[in-house]
Backbone bond lengths (Angstrom), bond angles and torsions (degrees), N, CA, C in turn:
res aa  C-N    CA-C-N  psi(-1)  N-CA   C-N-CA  omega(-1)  CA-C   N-CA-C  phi
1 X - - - 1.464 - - 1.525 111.07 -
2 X 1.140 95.54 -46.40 1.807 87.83 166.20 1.106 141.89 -57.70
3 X 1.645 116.01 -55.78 1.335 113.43 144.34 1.340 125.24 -18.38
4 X 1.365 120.57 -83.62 1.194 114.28 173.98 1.648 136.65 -36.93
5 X 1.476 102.45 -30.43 1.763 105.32 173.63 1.692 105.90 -85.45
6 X 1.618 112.67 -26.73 1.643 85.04 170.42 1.507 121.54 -75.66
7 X 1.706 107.49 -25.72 1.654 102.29 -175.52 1.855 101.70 -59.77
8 X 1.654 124.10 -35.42 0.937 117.79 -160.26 1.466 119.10 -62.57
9 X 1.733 94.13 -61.15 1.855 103.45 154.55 1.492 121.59 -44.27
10 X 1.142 113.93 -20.71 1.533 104.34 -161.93 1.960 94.51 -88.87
11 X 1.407 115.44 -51.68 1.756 98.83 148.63 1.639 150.84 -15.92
12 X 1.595 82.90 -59.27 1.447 110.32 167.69 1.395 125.61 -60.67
13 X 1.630 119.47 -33.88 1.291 149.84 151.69 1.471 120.46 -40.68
14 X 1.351 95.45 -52.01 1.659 102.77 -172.64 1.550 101.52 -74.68
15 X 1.490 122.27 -44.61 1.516 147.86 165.77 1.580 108.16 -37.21
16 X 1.225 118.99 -40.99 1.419 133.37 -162.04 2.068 97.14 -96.44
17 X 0.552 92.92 -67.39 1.836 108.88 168.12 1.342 103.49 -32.35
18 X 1.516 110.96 -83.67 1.424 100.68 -172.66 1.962 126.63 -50.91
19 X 1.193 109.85 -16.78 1.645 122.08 -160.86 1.651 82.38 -86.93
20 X 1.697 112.41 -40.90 1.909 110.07 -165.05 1.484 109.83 -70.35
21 X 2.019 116.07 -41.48 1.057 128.02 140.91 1.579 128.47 -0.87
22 X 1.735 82.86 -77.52 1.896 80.43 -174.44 1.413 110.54 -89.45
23 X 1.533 131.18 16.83 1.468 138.06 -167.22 1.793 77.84 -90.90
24 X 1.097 132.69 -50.07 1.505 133.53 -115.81 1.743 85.79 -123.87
25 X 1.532 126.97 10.96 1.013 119.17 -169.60 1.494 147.56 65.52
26 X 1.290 112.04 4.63 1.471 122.58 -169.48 1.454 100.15 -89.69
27 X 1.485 130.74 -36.11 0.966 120.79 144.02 1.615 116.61 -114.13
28 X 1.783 105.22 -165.71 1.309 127.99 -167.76 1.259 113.76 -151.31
29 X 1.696 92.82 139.93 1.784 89.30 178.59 1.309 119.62 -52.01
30 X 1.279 140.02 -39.59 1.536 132.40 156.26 1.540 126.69 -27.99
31 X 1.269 113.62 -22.48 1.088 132.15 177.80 1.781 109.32 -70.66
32 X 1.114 120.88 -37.25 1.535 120.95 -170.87 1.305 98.95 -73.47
33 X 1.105 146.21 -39.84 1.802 125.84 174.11 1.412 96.80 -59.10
34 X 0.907 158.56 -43.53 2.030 135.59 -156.69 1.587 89.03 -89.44
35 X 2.054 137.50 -28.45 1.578 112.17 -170.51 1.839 72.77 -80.56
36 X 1.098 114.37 -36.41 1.915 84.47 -173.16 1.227 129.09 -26.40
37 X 1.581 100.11 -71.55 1.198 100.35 -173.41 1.673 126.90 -62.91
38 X 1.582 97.54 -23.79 1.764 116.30 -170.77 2.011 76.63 -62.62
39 X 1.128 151.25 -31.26 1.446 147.03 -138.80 1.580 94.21 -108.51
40 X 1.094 118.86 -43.87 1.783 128.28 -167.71 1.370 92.29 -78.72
41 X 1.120 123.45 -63.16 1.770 123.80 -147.35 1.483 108.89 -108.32
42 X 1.447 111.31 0.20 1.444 90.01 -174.32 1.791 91.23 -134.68
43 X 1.181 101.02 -77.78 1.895 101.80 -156.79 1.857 99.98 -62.53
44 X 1.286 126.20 -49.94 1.403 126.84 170.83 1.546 121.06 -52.17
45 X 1.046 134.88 -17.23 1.610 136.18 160.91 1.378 113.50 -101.90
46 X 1.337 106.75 18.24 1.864 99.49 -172.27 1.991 81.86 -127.64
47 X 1.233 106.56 -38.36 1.887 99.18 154.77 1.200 142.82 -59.11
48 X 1.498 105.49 -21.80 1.665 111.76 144.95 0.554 170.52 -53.21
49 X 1.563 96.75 -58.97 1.764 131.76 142.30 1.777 98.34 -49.79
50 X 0.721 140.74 -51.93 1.858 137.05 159.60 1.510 103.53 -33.12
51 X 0.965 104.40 -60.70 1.593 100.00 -166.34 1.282 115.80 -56.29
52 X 1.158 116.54 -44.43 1.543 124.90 -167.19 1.464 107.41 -66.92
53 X 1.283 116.24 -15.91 1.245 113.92 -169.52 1.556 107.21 -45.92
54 X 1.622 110.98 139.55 1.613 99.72 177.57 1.184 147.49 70.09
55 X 1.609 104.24 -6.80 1.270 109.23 -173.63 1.966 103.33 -104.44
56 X 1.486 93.09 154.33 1.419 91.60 179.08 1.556 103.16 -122.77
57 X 1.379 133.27 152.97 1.439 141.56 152.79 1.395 108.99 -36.24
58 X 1.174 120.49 148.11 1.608 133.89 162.61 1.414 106.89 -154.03
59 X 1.288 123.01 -162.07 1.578 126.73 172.47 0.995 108.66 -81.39
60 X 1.778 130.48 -68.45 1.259 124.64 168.91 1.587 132.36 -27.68
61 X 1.163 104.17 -37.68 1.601 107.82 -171.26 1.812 88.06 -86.52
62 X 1.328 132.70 -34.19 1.740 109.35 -160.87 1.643 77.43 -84.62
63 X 0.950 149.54 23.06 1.900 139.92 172.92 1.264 77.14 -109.25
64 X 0.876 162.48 -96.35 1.486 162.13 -143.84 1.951 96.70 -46.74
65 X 0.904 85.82 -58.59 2.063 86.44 -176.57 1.227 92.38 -53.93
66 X 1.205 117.87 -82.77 2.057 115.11 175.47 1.885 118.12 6.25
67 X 1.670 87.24 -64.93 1.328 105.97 -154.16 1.734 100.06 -67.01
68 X 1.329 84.84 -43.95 1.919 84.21 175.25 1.267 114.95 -52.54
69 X 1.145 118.09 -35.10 1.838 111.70 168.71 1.302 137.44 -55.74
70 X 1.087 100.87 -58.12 1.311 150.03 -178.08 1.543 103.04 -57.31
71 X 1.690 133.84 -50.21 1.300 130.94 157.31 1.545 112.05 -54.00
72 X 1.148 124.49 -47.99 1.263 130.23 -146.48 1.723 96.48 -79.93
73 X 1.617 106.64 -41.93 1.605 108.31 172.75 1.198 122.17 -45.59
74 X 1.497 99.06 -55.58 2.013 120.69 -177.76 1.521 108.27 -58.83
75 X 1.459 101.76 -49.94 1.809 101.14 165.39 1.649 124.53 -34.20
76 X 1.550 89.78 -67.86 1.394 120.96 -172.47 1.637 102.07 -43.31
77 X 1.546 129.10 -70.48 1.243 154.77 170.59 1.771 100.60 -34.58
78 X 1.071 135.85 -48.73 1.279 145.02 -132.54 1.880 85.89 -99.32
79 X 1.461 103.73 -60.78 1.478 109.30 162.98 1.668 153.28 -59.84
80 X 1.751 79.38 -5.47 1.037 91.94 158.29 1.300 142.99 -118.23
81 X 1.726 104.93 -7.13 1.478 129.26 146.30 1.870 107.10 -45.65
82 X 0.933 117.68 -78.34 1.144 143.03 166.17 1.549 122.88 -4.64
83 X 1.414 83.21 -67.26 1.601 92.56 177.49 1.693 115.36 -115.75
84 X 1.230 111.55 42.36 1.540 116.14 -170.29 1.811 93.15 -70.74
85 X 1.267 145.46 -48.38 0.809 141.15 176.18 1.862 143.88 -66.21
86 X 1.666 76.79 4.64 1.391 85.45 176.16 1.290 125.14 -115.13
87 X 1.700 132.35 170.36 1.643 110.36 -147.43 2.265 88.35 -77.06
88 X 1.122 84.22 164.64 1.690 113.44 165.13 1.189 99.51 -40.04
89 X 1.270 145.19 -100.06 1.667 131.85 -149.50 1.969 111.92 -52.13
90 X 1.211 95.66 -41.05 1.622 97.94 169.48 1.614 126.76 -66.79
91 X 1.653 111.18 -24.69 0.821 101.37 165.47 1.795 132.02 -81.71
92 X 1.230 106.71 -2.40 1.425 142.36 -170.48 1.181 122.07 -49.86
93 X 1.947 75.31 -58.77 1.587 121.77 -159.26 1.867 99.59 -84.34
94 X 1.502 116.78 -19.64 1.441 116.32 176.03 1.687 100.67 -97.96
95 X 0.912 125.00 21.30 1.450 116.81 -169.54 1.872 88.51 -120.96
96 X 0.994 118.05 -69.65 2.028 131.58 165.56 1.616 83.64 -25.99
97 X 1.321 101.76 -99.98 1.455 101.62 -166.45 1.545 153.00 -46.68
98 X 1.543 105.50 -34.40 1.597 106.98 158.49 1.073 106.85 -81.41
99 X 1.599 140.43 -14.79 1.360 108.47 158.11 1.410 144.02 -80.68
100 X 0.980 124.49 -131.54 1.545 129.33 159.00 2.004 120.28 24.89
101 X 1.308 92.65 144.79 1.835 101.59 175.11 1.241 153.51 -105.35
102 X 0.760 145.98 125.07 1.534 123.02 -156.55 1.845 108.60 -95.55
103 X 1.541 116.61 69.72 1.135 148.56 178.96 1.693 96.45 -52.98
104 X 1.051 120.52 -68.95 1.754 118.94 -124.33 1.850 75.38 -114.08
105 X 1.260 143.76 8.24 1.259 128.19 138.55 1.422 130.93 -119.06
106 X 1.265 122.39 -6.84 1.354 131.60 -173.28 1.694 91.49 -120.63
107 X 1.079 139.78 -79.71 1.396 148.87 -133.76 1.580 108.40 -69.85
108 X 1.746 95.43 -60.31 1.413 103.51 -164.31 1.747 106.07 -79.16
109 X 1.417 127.88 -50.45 1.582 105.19 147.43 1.366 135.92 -1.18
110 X 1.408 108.13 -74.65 1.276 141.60 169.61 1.857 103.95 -33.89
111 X 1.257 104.67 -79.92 1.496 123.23 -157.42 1.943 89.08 -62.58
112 X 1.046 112.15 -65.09 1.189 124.98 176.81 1.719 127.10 -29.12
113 X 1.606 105.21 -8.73 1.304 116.22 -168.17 1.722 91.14 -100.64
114 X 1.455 128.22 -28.56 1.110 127.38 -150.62 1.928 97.42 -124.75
115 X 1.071 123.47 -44.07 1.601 121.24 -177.03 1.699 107.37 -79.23
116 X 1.407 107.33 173.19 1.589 133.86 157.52 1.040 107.69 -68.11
117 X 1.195 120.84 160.43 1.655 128.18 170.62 1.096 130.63 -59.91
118 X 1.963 96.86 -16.65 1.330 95.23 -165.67 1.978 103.81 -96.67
119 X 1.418 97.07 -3.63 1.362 100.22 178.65 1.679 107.06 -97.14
120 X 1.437 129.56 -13.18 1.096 143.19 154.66 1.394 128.00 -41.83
121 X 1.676 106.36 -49.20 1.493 129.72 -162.05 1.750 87.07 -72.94
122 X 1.256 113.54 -56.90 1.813 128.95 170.63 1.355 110.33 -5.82
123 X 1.502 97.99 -71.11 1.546 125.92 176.43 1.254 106.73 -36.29
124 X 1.525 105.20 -72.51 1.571 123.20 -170.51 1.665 113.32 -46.63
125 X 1.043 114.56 -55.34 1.872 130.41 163.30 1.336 100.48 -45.56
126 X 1.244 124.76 -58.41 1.665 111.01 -175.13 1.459 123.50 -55.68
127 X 1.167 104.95 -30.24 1.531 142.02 165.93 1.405 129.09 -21.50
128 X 2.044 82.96 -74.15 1.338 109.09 150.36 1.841 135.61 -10.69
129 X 1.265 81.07 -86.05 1.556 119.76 -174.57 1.445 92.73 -53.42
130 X 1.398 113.45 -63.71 1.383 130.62 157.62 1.226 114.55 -6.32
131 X 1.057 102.37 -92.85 1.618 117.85 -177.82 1.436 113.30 -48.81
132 X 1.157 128.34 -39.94 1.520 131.76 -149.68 1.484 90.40 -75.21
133 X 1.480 115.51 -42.36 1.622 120.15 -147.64 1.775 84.26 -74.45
134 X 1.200 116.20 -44.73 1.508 129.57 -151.42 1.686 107.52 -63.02
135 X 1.176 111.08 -64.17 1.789 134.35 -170.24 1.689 92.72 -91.43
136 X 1.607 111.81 -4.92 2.112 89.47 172.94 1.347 91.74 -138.31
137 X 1.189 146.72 -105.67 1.128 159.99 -128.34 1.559 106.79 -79.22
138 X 1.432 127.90 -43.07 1.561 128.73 170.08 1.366 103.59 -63.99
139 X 1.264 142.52 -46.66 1.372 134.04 163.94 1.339 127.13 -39.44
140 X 1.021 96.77 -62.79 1.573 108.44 -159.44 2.147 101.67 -73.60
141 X 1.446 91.11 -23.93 2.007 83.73 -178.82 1.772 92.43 -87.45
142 X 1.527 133.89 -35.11 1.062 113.02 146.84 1.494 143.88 -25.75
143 X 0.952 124.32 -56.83 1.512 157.34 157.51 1.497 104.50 -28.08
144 X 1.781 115.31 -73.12 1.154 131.06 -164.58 1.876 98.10 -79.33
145 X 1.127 132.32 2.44 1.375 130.13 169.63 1.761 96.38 -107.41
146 X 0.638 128.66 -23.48 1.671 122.89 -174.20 1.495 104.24 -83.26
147 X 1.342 121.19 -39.86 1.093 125.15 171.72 1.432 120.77 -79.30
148 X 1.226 122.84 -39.16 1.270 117.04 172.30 1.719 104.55 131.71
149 X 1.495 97.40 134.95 1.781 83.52 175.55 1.475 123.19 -58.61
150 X 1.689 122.41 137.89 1.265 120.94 173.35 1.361 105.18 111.13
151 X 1.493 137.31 -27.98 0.974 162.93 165.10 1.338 129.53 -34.79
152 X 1.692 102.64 -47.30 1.497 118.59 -178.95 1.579 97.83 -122.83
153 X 1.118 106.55 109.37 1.942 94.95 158.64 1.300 106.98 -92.55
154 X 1.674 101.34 -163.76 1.732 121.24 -160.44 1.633 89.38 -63.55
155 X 1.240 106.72 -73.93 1.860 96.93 -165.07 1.285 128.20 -52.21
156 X 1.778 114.73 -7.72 1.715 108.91 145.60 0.997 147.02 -94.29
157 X 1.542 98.45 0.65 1.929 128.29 152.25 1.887 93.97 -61.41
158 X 1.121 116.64 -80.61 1.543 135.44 -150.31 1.572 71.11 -56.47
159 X 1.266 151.06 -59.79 1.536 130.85 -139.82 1.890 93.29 -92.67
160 X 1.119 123.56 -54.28 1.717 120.07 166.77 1.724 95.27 -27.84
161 X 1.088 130.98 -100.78 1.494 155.70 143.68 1.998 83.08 42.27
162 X 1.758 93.68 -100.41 1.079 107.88 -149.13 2.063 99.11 -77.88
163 X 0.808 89.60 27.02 1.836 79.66 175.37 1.438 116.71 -132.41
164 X 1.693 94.96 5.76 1.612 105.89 145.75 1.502 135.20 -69.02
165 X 1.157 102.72 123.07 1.692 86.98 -177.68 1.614 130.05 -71.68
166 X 1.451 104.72 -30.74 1.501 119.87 -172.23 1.577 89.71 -65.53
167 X 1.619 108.08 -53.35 1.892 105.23 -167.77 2.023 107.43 -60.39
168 X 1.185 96.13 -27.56 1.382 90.54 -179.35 1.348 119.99 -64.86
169 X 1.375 112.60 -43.61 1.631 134.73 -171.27 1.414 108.03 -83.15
170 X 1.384 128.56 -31.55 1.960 131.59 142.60 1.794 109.42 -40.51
171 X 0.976 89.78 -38.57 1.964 85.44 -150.97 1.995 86.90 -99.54
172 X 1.093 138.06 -5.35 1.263 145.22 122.41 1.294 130.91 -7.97
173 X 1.725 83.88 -95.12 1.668 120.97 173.89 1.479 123.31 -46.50
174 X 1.819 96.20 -33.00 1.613 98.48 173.35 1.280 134.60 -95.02
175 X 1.429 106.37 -20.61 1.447 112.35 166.65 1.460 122.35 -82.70
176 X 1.629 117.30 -10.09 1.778 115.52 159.31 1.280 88.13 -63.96
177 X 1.668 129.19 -69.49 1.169 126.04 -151.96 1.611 128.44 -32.41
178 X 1.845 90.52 -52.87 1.497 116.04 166.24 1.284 116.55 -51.28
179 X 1.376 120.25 -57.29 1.517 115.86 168.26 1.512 131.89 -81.31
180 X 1.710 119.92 36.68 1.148 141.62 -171.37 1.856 113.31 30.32
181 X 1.694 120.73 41.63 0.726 100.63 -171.21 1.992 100.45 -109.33
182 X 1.542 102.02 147.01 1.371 96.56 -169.13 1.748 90.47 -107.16
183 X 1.553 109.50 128.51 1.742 109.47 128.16 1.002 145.13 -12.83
184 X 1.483 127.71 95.96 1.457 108.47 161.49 1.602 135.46 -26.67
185 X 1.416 132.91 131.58 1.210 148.97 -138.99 1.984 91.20 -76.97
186 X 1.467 105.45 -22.11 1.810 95.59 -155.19 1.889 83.23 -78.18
187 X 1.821 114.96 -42.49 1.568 107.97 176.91 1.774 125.06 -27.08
188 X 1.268 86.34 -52.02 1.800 113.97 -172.14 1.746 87.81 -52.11
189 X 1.287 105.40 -63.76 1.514 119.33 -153.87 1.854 107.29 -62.53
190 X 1.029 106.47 -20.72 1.722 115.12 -170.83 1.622 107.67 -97.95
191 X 1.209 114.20 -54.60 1.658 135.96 161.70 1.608 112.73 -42.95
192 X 1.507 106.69 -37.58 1.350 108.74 154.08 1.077 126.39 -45.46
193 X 1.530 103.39 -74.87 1.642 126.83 -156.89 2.062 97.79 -64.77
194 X 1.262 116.85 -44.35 1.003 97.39 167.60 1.603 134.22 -86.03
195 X 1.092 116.51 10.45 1.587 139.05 -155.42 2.074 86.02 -103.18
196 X 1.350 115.56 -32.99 0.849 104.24 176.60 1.916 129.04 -77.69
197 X 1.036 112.61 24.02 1.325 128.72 -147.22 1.739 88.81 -113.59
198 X 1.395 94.57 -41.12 1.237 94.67 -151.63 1.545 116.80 -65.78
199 X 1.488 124.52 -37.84 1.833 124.11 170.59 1.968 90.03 -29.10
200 X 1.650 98.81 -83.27 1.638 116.55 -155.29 1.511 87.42 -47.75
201 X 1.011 145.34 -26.06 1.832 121.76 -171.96 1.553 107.73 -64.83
202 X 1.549 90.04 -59.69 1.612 118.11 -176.14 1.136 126.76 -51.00
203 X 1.391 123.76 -36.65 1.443 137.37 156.48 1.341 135.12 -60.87
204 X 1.707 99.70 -36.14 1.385 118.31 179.87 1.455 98.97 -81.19
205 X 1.322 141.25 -37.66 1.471 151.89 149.89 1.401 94.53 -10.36
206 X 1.789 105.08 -83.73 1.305 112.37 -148.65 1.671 114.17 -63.62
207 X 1.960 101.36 -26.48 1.312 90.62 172.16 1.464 141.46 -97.07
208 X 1.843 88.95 12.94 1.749 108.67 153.82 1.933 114.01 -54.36
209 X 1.485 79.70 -61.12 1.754 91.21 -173.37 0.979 123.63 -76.30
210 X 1.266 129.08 19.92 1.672 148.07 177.19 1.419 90.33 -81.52
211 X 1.522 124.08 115.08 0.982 131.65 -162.32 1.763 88.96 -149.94
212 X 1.524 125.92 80.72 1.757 110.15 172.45 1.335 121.02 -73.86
213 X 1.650 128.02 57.44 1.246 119.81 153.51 1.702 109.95 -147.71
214 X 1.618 73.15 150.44 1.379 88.77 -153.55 1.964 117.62 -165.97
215 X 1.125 144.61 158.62 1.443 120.78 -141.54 1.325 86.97 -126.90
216 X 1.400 127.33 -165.61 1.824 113.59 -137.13 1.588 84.01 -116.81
217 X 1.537 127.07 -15.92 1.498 107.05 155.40 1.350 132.62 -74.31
218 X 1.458 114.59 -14.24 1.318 105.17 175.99 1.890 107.99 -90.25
219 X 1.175 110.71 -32.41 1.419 112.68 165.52 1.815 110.23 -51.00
220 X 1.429 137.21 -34.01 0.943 141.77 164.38 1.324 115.67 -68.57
221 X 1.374 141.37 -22.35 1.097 131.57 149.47 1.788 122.90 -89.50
222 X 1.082 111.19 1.78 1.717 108.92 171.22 1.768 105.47 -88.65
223 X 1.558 105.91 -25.55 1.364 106.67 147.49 1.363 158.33 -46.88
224 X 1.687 90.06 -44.62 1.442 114.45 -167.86 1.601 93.10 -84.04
225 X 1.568 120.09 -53.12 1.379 106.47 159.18 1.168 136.85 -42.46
226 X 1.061 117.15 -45.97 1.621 116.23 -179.54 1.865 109.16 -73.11
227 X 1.524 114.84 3.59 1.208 98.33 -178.77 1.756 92.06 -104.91
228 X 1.557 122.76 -33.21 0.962 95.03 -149.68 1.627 97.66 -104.50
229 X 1.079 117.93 22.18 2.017 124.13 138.91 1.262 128.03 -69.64
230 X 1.206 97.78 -20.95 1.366 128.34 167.10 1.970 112.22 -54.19
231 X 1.575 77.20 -85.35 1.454 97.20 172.22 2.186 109.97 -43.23
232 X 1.304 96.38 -72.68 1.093 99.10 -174.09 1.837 117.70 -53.43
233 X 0.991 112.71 -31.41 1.670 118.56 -168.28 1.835 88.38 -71.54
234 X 1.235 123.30 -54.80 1.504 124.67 173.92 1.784 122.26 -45.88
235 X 1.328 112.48 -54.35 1.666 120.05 142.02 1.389 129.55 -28.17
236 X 1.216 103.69 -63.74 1.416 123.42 175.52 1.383 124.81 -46.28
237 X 1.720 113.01 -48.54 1.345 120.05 -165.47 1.876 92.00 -105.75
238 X 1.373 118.06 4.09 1.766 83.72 172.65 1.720 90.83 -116.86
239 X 1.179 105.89 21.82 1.647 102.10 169.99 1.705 84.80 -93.80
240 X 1.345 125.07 -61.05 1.541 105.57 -169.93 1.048 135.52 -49.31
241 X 1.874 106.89 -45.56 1.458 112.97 -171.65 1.968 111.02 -78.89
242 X 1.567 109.56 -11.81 1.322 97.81 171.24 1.557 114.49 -96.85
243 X 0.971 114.13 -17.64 2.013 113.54 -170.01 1.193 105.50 -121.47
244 X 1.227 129.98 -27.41 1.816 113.14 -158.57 1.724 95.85 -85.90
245 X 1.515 104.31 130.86 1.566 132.46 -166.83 1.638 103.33 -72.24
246 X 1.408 117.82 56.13 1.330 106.32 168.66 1.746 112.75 -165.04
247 X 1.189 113.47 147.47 1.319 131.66 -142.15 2.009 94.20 -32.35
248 X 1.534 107.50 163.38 1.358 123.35 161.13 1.523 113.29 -29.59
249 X 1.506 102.20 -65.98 2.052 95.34 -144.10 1.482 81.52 -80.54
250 X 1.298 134.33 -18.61 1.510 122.17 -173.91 1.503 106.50 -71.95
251 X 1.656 129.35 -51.40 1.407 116.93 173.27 1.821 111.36 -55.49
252 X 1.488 99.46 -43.75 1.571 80.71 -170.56 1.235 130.12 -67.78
253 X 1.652 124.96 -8.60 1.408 132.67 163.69 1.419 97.82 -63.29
254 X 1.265 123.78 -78.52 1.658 133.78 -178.09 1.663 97.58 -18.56
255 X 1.436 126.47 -61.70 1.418 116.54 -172.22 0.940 120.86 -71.04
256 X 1.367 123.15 -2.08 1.388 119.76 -175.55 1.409 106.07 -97.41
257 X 1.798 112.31 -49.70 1.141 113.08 -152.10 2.621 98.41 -82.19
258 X 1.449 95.19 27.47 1.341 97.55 175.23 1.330 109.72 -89.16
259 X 0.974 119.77 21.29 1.745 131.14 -138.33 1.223 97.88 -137.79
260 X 1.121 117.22 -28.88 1.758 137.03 174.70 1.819 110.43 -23.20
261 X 1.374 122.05 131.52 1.427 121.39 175.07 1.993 116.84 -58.54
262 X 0.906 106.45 153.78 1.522 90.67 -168.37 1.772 106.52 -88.24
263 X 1.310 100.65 147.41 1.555 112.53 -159.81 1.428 137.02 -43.11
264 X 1.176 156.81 147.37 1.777 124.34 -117.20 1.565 76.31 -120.22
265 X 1.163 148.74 -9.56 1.860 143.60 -162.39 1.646 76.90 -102.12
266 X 0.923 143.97 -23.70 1.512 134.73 172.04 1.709 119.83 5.20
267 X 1.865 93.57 -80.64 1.104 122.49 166.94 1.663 118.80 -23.52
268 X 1.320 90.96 -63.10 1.791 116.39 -177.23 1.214 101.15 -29.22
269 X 1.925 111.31 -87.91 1.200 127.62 159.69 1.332 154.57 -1.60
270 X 1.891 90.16 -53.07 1.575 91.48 176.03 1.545 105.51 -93.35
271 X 1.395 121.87 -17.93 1.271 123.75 168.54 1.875 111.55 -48.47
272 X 1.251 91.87 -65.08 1.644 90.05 174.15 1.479 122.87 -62.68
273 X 1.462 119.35 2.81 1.202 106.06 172.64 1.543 117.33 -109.68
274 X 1.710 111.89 5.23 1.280 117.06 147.97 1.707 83.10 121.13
275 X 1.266 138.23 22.47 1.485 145.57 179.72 1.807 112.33 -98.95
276 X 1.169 108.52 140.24 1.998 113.70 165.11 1.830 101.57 -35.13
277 X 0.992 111.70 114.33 1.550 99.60 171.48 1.618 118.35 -75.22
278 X 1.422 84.38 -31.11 1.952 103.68 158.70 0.992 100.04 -17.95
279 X 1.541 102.42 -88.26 1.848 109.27 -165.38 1.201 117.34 -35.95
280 X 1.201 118.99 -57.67 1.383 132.10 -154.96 1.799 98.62 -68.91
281 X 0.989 121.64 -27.26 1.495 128.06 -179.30 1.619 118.65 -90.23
282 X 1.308 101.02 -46.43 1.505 102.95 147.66 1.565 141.48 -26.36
283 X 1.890 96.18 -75.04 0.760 119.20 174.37 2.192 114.00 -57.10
284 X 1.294 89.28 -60.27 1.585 87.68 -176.31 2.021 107.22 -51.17
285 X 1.219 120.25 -43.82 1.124 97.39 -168.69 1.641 130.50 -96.54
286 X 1.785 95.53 29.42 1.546 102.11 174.00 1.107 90.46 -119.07
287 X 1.835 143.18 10.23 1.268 159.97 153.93 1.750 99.83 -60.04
288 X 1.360 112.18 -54.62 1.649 100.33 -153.46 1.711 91.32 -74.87
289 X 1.330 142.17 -28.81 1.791 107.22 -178.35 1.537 107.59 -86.94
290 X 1.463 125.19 -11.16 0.974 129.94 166.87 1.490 124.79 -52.03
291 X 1.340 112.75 -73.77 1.655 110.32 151.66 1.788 132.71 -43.36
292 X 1.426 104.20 -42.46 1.465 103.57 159.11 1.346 131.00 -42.34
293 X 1.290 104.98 -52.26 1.774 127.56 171.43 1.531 115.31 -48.96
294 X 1.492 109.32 -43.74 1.364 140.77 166.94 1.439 102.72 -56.55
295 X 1.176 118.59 -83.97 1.531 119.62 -170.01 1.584 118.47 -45.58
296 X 1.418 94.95 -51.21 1.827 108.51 161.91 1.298 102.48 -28.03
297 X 1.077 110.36 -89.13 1.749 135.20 -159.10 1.745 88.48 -39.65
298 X 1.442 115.70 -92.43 1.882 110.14 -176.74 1.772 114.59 -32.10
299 X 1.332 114.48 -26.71 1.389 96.66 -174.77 1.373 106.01 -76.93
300 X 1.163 117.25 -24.70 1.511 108.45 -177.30 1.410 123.90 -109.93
301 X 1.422 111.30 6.50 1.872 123.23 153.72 1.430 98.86 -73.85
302 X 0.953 129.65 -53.50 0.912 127.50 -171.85 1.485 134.05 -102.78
303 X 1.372 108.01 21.59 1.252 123.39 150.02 1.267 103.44 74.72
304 X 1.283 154.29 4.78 1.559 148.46 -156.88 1.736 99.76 -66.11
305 X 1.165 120.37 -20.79 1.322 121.86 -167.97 1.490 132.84 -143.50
């Protein structure tokens, strides 16, 4: 339990830093497009390529890739029932945010302090799926609602898509995987060293763009999100842990890790889709002890550890 409350604070820290940072002038909000991109193209695809290290495909793990889709769709769908009546950038801004996880800086850390590798790798596969929907496909149908139907065709899907770096370096990672081919050990070793950069970039990002103002409709939707991840993350994990056909400790990670803080490029996103980035920065980083608290709590109802 401790562990877990210093990694949580110690987030919160980095979160808190960057906002005192730009209070005190050392940086500037102008400053968050160059850690952006330093976050998209450089330290977050070189943490991937880390991750993968070692891991091989099995059944369990492509059910785990599945599942990462498969939430993010139902999300996706749910938000857009939901908010069909509301203008385009707001609806955008519920599509970014109730979906997607913040896996590969909050979660897998996290999980990684307490499981085997082989319940680790789990993580990493969910990840996957994770990732793909997040940096390709949750964007870009974002995108095409902010703009307006008709707006975006296929080849500015396929160019959104492929001019991600994280989605590029997933869809990479999985086809060596698929074709059992391993990396040289020094890749692993460098992809590391800078892969580790990436939490403190990402955090310090979000607590650039921590911006608390903001008018009582957008506070009504940093709400409405946070309830219905809520809702859905609760859905989510007793559909896994009662039906999905694969061993115990593998569903009960899956239910937990649905619980996940929502994904830290968030911000990025809804900015470009014409949304308060405020919110979105706000919102995500009173998300990460919130879900922590969350994850806490299931790991120890349920005994995983």
């Amino acid at each position: 339990m401790e562990a877990i409350m210093v990694k949580a604070c110690g987030f919160l820290f980095m979160i808190a830093l960057g906002f005192v940072l730009k209070r005190i002038g050392l940086f500037s909000i102008d400053d968050s497009s160059v850690l952006s991109k330093i976050v998209l193209k450089i330290t977050l695809p070189m943490a991937i390529v880390s991750n993968f290290k070692g891991l091989e495909l099995n059944s369990s793990f492509m059910v785990a890739i599945a599942i990462g889709f498969i939430v993010h769709f139902v999300a996706i769908t749910v938000a857009l029932i939901l908010t069909r009546k509301k203008p385009a950038e707001q609806r955008a801004f519920y599509i970014i945010n109730t979906s997607g996880y913040n896996i590969g800086l909050c979660t897998l850390p996290y999980m990684s302090s307490f499981f085997a590798a082989e319940a680790v790798a789990l993580v990493c596969m969910f990840d996957v799926g994770n990732a793909i929907m997040c940096f390709g496909f949750t964007f870009s149908i974002a995108m095409m609602v902010s703009k307006g139907k008709g707006n975006v065709d296929k080849k500015e899907i396929l160019k959104t898509l492929f001019s991600s770096m994280p989605f590029v370096t997933y869809l990479v990672m999985i086809l060596l995987c698929a074709g059992n081919i391993v990396l040289p050990e020094p890749v692993y070793t460098i992809a590391g060293m800078i892969g580790q950069a990436n939490a403190c970039v990402a955090m310090l990002l979000i607590g650039i763009l921590f911006e608390p103002k903001f008018n009582r409709n957008e506070l009504k939707d940093m709400i409405g999100v946070f309830i219905l991840r809520m809702i859905l993350g609760t859905a989510f994990a007793l559909c896994i842990y009662h039906f999905l056909p694969i061993p115990l400790i593998y569903r009960q990670i899956l239910s937990v890790i649905v619980f996940s803080p929502i994904l830290s490029v968030a911000p990025i996103y809804t900015e470009r889709c014409g949304y308060n980035r405020s919110v979105a920065a706000v919102l995500n980083s009173l998300m990460i002890p919130f879900s922590m608290i969350v994850m806490t709590v299931l790991l120890m109802m349920l005994k995983v550890y």
